[in-house]
SEGU-151632 format. One line per field, with one value per atom (N, C-alpha, C, O): residue number from 1; chain; atom name; x, y, z negated. Coordinates in pm, whole numbers, plus 32768, in hexadecimal, padded with zeros to 4 digits. Layout:
N
nugu: (NUM; ...)
mifi: (A; ...)
pami: (CA; ...)
u: (X; ...)
v: (Y; ...)
w: (Z; ...)
//
This chain:
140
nugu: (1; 1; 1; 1; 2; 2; 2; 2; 3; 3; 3; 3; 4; 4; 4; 4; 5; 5; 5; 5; 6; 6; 6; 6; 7; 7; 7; 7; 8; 8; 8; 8; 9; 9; 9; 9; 10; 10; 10; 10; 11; 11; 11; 11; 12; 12; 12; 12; 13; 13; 13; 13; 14; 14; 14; 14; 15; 15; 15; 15; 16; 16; 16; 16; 17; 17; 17; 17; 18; 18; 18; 18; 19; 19; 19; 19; 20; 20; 20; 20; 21; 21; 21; 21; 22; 22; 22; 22; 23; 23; 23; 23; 24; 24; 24; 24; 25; 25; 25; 25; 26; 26; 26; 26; 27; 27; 27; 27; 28; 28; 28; 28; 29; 29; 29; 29; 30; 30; 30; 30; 31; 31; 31; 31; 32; 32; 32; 32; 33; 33; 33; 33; 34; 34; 34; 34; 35; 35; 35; 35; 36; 36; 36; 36; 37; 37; 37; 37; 38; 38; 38; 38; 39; 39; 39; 39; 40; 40; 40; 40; 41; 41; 41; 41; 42; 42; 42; 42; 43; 43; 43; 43; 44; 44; 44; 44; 45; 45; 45; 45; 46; 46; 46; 46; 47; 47; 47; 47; 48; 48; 48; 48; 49; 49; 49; 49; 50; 50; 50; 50; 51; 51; 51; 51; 52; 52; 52; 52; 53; 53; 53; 53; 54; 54; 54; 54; 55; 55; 55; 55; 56; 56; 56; 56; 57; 57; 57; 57; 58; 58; 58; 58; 59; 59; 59; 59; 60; 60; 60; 60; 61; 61; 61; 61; 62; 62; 62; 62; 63; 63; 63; 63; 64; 64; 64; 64; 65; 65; 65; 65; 66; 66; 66; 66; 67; 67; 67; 67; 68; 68; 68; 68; 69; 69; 69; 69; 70; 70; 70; 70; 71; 71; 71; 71; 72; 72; 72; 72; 73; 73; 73; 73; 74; 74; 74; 74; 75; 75; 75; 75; 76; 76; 76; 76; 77; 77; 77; 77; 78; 78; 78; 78; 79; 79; 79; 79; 80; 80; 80; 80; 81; 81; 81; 81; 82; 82; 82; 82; 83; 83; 83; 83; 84; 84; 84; 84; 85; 85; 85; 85; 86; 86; 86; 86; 87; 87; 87; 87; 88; 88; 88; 88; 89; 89; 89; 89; 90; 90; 90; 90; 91; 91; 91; 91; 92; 92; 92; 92; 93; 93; 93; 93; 94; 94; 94; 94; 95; 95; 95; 95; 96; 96; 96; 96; 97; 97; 97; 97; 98; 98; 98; 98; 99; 99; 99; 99; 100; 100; 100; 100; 101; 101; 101; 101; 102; 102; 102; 102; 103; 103; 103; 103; 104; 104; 104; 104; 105; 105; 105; 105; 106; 106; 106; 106; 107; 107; 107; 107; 108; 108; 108; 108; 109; 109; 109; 109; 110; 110; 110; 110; 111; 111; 111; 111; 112; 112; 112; 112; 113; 113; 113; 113; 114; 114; 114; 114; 115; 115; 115; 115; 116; 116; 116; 116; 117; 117; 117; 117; 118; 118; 118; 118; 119; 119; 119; 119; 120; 120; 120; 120; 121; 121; 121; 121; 122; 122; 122; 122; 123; 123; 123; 123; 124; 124; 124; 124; 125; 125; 125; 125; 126; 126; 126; 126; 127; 127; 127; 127; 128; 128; 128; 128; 129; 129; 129; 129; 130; 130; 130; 130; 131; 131; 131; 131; 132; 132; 132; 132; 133; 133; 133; 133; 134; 134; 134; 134; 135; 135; 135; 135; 136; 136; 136; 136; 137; 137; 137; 137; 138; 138; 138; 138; 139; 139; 139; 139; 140; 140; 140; 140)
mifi: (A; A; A; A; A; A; A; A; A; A; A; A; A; A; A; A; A; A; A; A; A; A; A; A; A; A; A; A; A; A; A; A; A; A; A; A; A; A; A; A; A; A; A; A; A; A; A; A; A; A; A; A; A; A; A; A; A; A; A; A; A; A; A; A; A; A; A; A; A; A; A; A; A; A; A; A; A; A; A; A; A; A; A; A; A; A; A; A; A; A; A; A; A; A; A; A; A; A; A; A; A; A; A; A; A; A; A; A; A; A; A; A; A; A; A; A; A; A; A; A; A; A; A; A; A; A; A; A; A; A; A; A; A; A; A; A; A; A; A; A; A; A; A; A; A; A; A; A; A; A; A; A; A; A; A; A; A; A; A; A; A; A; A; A; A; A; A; A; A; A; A; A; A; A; A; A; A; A; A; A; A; A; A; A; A; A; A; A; A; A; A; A; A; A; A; A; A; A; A; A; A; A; A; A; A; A; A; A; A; A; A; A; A; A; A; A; A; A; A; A; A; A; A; A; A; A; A; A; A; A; A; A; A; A; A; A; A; A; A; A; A; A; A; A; A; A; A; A; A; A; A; A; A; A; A; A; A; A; A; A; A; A; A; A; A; A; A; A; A; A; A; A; A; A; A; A; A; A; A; A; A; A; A; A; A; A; A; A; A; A; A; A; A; A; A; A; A; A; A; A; A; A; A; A; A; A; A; A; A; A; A; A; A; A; A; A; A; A; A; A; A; A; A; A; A; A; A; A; A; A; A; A; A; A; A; A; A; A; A; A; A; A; A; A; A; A; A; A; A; A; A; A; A; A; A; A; A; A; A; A; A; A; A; A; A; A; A; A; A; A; A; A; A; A; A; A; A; A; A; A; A; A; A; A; A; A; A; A; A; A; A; A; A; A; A; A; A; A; A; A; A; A; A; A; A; A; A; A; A; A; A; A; A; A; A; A; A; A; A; A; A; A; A; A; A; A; A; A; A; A; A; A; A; A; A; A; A; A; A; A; A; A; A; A; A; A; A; A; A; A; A; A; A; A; A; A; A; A; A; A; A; A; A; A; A; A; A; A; A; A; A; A; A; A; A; A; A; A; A; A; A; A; A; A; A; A; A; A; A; A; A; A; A; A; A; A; A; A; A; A; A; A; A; A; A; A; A; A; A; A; A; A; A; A; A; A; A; A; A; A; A; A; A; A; A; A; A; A; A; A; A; A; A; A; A; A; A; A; A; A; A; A; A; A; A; A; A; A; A; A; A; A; A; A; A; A; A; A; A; A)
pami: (N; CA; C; O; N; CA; C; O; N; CA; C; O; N; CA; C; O; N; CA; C; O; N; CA; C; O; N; CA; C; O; N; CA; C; O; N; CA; C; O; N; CA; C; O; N; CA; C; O; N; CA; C; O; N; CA; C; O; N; CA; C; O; N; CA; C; O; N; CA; C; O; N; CA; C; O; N; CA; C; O; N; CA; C; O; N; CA; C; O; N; CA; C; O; N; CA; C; O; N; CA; C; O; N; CA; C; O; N; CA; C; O; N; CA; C; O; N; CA; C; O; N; CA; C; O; N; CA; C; O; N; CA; C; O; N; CA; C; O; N; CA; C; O; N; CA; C; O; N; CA; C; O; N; CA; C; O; N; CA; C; O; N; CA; C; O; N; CA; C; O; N; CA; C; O; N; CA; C; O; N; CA; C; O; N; CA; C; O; N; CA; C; O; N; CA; C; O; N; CA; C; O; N; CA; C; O; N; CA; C; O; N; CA; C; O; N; CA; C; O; N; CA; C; O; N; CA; C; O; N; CA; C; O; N; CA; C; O; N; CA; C; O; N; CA; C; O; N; CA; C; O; N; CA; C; O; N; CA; C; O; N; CA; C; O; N; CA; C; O; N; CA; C; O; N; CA; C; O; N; CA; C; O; N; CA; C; O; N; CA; C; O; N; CA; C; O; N; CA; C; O; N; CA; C; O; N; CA; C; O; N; CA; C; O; N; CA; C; O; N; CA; C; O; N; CA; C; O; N; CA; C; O; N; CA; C; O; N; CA; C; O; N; CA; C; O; N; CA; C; O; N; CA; C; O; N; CA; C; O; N; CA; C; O; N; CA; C; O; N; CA; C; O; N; CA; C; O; N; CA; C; O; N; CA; C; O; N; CA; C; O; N; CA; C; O; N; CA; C; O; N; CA; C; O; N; CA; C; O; N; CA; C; O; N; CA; C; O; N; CA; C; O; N; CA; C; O; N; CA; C; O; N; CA; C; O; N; CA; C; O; N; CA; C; O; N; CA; C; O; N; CA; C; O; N; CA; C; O; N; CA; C; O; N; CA; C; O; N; CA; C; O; N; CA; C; O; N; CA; C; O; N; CA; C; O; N; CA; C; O; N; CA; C; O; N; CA; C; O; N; CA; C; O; N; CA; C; O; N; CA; C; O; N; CA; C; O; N; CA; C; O; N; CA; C; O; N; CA; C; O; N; CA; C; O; N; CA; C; O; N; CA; C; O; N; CA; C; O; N; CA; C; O; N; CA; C; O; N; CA; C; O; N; CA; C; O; N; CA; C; O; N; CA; C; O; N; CA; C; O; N; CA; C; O; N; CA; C; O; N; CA; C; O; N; CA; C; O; N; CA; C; O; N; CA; C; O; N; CA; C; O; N; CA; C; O; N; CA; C; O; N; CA; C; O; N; CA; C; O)
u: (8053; 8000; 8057; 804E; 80AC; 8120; 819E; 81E9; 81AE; 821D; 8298; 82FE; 82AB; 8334; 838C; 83FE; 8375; 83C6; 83B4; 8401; 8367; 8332; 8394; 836B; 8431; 848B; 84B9; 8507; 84A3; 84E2; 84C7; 8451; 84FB; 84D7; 8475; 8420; 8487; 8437; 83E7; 83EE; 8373; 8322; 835D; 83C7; 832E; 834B; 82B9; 825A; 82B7; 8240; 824B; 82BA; 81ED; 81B8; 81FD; 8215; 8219; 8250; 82D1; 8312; 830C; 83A4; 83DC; 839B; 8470; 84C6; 8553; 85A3; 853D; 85BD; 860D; 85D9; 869B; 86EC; 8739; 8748; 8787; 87FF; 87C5; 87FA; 8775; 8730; 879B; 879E; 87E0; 8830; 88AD; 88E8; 88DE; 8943; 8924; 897C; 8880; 8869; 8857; 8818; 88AF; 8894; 8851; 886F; 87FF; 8799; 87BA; 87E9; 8781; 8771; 86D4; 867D; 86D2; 8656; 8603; 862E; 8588; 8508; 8552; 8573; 8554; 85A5; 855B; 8536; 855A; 8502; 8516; 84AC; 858E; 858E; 8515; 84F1; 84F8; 84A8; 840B; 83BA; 83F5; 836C; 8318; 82AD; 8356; 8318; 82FE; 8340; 8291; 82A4; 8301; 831C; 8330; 8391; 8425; 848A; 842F; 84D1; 84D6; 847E; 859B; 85CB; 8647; 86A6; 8652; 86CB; 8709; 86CA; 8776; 87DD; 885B; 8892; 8887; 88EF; 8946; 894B; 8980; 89D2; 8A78; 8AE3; 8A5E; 8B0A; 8ADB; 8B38; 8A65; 8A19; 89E5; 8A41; 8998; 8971; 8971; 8947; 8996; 89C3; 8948; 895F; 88D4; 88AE; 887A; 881A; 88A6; 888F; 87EF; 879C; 87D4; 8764; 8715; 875A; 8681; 862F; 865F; 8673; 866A; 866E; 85CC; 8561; 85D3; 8574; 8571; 85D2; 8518; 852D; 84D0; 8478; 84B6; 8454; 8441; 8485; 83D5; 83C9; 8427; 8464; 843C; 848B; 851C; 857C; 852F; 85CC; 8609; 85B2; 8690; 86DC; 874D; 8777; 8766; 881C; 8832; 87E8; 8887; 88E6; 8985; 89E5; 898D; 89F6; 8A7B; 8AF3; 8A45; 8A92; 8A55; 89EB; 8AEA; 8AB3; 8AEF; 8B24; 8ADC; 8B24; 8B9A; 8BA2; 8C05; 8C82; 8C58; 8C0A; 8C82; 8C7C; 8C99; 8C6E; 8CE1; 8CEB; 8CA8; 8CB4; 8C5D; 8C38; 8BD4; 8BEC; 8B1E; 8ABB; 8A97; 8A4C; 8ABE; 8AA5; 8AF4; 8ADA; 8B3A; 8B79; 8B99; 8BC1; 8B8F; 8BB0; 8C19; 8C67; 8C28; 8CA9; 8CA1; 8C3B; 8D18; 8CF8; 8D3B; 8DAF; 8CF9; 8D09; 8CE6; 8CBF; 8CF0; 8CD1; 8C3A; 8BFE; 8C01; 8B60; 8B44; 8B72; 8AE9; 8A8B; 8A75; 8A4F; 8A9B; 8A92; 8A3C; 8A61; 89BE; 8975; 8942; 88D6; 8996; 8960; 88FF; 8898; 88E3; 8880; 8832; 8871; 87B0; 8774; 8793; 87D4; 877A; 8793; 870C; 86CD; 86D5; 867A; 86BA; 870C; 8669; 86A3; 8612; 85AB; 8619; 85BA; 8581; 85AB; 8500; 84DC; 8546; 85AA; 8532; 8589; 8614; 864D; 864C; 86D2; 8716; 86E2; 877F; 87EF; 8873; 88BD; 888C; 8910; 8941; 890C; 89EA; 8A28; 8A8D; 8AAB; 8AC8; 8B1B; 8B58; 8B5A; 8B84; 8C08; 8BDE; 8C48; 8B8A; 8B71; 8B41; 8AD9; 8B92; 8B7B; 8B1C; 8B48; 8AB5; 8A61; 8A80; 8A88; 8A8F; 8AD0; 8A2C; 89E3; 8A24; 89D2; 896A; 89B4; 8907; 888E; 889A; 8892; 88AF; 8896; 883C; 8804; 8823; 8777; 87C7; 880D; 87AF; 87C9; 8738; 86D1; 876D; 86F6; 86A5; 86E5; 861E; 85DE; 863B; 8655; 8665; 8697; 86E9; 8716; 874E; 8801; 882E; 87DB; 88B1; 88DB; 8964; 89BE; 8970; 89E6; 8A26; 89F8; 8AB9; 8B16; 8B93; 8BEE; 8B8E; 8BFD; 8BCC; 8B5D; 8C41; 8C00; 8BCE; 8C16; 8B7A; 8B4C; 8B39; 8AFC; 8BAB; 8B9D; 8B44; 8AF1; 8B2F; 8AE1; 8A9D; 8AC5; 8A44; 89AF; 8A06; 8A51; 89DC; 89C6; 8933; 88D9; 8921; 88A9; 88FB; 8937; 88E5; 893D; 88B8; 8843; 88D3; 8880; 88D1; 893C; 88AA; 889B; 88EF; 890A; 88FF; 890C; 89C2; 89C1; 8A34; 8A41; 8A2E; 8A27; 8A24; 89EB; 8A6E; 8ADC; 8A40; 8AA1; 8A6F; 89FC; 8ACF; 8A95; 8A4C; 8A80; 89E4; 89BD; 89AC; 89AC; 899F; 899D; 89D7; 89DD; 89FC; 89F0; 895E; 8901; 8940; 88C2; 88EB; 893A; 8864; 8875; 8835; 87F3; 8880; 886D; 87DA; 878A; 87DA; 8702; 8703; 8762; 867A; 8608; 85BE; 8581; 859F; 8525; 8512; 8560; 84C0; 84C1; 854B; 8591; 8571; 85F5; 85A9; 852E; 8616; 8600; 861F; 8618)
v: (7F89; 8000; 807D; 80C6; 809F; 8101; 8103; 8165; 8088; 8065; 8067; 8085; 805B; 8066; 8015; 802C; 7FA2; 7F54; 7F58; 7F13; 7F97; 7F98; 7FA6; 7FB7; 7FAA; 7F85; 7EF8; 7ED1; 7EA5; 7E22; 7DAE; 7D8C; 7D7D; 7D2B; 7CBB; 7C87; 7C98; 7C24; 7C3C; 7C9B; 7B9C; 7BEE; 7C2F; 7C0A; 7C67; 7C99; 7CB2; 7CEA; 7C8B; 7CA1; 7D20; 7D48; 7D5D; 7DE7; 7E21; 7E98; 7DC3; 7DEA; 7DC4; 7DBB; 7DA4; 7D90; 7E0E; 7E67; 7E00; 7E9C; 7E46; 7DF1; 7E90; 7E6D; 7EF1; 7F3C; 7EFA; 7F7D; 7F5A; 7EE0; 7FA4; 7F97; 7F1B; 7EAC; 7F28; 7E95; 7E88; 7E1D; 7EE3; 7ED8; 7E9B; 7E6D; 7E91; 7E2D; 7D77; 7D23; 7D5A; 7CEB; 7CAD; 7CD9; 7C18; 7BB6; 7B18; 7AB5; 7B48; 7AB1; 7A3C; 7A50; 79CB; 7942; 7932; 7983; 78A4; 7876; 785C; 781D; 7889; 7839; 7889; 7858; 7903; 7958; 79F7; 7A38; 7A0B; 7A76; 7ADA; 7B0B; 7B07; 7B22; 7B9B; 7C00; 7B77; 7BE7; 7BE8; 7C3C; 7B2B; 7B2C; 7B2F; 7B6A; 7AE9; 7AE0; 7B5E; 7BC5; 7B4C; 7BEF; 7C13; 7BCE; 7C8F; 7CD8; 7CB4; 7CC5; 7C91; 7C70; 7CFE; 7D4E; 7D0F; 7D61; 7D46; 7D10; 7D6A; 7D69; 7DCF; 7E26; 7DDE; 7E53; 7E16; 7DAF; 7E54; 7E1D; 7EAD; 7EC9; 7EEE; 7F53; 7EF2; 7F13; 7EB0; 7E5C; 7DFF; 7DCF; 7DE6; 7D7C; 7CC5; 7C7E; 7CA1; 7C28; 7BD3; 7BFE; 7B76; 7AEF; 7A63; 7A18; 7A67; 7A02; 79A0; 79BF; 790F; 78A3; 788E; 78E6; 7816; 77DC; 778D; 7750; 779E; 771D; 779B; 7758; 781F; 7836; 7834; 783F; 782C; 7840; 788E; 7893; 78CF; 7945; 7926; 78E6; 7937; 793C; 79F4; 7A52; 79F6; 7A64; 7AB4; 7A81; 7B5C; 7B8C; 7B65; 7B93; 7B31; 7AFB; 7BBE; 7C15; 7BE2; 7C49; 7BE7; 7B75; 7C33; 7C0A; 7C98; 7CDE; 7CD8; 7D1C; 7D40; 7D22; 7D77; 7D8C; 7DF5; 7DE9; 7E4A; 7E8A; 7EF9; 7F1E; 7EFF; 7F31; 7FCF; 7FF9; 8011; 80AA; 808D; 801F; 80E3; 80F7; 8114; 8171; 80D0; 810B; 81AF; 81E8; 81E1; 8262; 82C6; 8340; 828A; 8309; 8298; 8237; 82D8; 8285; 829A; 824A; 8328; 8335; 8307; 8314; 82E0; 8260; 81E7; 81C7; 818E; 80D2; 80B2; 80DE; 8048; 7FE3; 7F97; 7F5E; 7F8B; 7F45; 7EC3; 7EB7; 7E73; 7DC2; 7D93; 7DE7; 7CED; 7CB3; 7C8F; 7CA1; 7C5D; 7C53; 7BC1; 7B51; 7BF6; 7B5D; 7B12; 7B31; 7A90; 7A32; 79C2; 7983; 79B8; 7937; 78AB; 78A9; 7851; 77F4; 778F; 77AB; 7745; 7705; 76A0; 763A; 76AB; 763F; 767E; 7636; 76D3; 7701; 773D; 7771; 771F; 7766; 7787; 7755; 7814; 7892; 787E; 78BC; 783C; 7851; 78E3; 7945; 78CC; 7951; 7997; 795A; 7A14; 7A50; 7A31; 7A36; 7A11; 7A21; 7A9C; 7AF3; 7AA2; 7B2D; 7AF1; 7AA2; 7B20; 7B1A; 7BAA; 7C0F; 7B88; 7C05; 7C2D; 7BC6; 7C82; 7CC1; 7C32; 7BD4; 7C34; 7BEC; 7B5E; 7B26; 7AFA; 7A67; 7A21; 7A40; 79AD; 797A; 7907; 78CD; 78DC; 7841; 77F2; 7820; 7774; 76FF; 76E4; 7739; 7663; 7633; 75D7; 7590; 75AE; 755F; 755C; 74F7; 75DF; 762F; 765C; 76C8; 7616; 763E; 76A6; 767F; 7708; 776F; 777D; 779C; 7748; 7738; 77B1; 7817; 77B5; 7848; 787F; 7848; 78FB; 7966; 7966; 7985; 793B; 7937; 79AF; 7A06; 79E3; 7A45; 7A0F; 79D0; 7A22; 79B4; 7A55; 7AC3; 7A1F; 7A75; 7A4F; 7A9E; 79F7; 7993; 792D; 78F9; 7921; 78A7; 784B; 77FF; 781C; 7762; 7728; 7745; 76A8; 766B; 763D; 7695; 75C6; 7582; 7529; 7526; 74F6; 7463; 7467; 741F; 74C1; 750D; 7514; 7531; 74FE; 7555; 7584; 753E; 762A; 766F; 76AD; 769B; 76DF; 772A; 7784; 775D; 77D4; 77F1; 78BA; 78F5; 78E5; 7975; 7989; 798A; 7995; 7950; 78E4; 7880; 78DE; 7840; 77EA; 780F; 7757; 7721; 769C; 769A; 762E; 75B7; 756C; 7566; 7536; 74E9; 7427; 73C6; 742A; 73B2; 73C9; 7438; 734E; 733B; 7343; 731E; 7373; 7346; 7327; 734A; 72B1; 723C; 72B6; 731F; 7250; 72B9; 72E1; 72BE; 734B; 7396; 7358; 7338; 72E8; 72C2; 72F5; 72C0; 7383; 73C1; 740A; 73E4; 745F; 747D; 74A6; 74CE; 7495; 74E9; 756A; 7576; 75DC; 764E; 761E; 7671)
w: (8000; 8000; 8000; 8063; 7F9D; 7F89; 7FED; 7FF6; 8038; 8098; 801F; 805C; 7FC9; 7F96; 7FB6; 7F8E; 8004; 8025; 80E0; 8123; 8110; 8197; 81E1; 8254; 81D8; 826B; 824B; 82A2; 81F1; 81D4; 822E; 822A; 8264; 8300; 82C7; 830F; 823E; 820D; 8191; 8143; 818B; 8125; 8097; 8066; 8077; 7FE5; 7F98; 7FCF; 7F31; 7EE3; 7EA0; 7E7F; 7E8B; 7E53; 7DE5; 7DD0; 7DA5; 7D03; 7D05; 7C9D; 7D93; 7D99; 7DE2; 7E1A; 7DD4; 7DEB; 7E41; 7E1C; 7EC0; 7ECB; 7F15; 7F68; 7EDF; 7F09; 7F4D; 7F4F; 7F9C; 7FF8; 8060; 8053; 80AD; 80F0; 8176; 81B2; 819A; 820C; 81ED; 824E; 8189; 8141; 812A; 8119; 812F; 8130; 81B0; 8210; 81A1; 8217; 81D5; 8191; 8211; 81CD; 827A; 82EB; 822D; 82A6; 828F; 826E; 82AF; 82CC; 825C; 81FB; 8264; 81F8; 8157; 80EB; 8187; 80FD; 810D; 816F; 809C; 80A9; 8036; 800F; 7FF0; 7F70; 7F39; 7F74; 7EDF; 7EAC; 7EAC; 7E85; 7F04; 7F0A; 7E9C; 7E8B; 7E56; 7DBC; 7D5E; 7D69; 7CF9; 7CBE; 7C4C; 7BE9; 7C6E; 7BD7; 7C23; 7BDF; 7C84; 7C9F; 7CBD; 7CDD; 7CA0; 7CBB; 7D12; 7CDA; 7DA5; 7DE5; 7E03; 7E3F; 7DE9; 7DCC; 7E2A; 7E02; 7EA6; 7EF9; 7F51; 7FC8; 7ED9; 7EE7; 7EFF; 7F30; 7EDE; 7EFF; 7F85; 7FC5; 7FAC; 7FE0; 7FBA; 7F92; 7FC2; 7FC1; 8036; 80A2; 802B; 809D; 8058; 7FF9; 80A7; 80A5; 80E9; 8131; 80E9; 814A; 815A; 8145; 8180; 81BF; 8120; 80D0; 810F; 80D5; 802B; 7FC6; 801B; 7F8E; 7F2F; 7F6A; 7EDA; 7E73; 7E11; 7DC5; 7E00; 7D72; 7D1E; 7D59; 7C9E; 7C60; 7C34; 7C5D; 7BDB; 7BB6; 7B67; 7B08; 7B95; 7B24; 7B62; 7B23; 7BAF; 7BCF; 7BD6; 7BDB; 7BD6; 7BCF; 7C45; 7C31; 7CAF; 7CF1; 7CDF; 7D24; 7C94; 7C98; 7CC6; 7C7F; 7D2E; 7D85; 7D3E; 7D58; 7CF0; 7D12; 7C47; 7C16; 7C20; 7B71; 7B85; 7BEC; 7B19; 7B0D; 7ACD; 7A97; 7AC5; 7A7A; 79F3; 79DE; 799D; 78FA; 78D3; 786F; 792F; 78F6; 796D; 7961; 79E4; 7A4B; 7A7F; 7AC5; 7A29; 7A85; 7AD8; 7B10; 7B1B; 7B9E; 7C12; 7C8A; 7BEB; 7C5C; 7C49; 7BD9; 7CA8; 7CAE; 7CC5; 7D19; 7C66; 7CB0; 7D06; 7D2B; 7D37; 7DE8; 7DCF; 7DA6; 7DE5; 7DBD; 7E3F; 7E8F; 7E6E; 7EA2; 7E93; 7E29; 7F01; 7EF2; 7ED6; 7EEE; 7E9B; 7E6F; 7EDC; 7F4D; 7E9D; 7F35; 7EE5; 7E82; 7F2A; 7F21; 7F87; 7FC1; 7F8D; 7FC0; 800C; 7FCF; 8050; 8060; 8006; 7FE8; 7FD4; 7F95; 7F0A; 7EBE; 7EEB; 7E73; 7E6E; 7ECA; 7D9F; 7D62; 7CFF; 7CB2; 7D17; 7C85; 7C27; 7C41; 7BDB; 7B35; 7B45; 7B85; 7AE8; 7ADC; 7A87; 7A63; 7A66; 7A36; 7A29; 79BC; 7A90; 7AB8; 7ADC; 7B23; 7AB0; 7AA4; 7AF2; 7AB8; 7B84; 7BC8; 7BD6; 7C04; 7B89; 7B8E; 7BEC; 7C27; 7C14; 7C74; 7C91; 7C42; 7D08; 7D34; 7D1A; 7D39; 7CF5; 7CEB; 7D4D; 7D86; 7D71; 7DDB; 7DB0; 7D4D; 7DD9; 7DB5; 7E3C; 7EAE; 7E12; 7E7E; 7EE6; 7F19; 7EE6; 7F2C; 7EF4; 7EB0; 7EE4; 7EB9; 7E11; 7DCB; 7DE5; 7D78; 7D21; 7D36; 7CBA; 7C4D; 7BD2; 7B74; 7BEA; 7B4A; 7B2D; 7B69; 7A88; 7A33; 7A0D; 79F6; 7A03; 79BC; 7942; 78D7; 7974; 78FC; 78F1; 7882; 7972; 798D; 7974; 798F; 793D; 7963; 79D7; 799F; 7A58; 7AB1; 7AA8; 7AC5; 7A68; 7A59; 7AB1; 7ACB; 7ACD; 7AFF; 7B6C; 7B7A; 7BB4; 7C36; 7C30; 7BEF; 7C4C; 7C46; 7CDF; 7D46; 7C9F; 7D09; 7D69; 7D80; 7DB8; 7E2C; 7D9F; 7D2A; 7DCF; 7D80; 7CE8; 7CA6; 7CE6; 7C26; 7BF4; 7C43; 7B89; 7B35; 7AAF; 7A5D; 7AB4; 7A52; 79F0; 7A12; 799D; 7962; 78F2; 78C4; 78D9; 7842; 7853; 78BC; 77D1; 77E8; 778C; 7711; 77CC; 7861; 7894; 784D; 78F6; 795C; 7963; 7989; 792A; 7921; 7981; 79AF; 799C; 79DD; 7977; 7907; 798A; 794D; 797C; 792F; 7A0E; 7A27; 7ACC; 7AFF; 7B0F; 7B8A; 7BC9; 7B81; 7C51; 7C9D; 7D2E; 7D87; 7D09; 7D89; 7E14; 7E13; 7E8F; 7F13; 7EEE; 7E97; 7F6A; 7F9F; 7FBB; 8003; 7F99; 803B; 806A; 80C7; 8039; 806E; 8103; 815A; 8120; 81B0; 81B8; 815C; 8252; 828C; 82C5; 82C5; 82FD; 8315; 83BB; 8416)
//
């Protein structure tokens, strides 16, 4: 209704925000931000593969302020997310973390740090918690 998200090539739901959208490269059957309350922030940019999932409330954060000057960012490497990966609701990805491939972060991650390929991590910081067996689900 408001267009606040109205140049974003894909859906986005109403109560989601996404900034810097010309910095994001999405793949197939990915759509960040469809869900409501996400926040995408891609001032460093976001890199994401094919088949992602979000739940509600998810945050990817690209890019933080300097401790002593909030009017400007630090320039990090961009968030890189994988194929076959679901982000939990309320998930928190911070500057610079790369997620591997067929990837479950648990509701209420904070991912501070990389995680590998057929992980399920969770926790605030996100740690591994188990191996996961390949996707069978649709391909892209």
């Amino acid at each position: 209704i408001f267009r606040v998200n109205g140049f974003v090539q894909w859906p986005v739901h109403f109560t989601s925000r996404i900034l810097f959208r010309k910095n994001i490269k999405i793949g197939r059957r990915t759509a960040p931000g469809m869900n409501s309350g996400c926040y995408v922030q891609a001032k460093n940019g976001i890199e994401i593969g094919n088949n992602l999932r979000m739940g509600p409330n998810v945050g990817l954060i690209s890019a933080n302020h300097y401790e002593d000057d909030y009017d400007n960012w630090v320039k990090t490497n961009p968030i890189k997310i994988g194929n076959d990966v679901w982000l939990g609701m309320g998930v928190v990805v911070l500057p610079g973390v790369t997620i591997g491939d067929n990837v479950i972060i648990a509701a209420n991650s904070v991912v501070n740090r990389d995680i590998p390929s057929n992980v399920i991590a969770g926790g605030a910081p996100c740690k591994i918690i188990k191996d996961k067996d390949v996707y069978i689900g649709k391909k892209y």
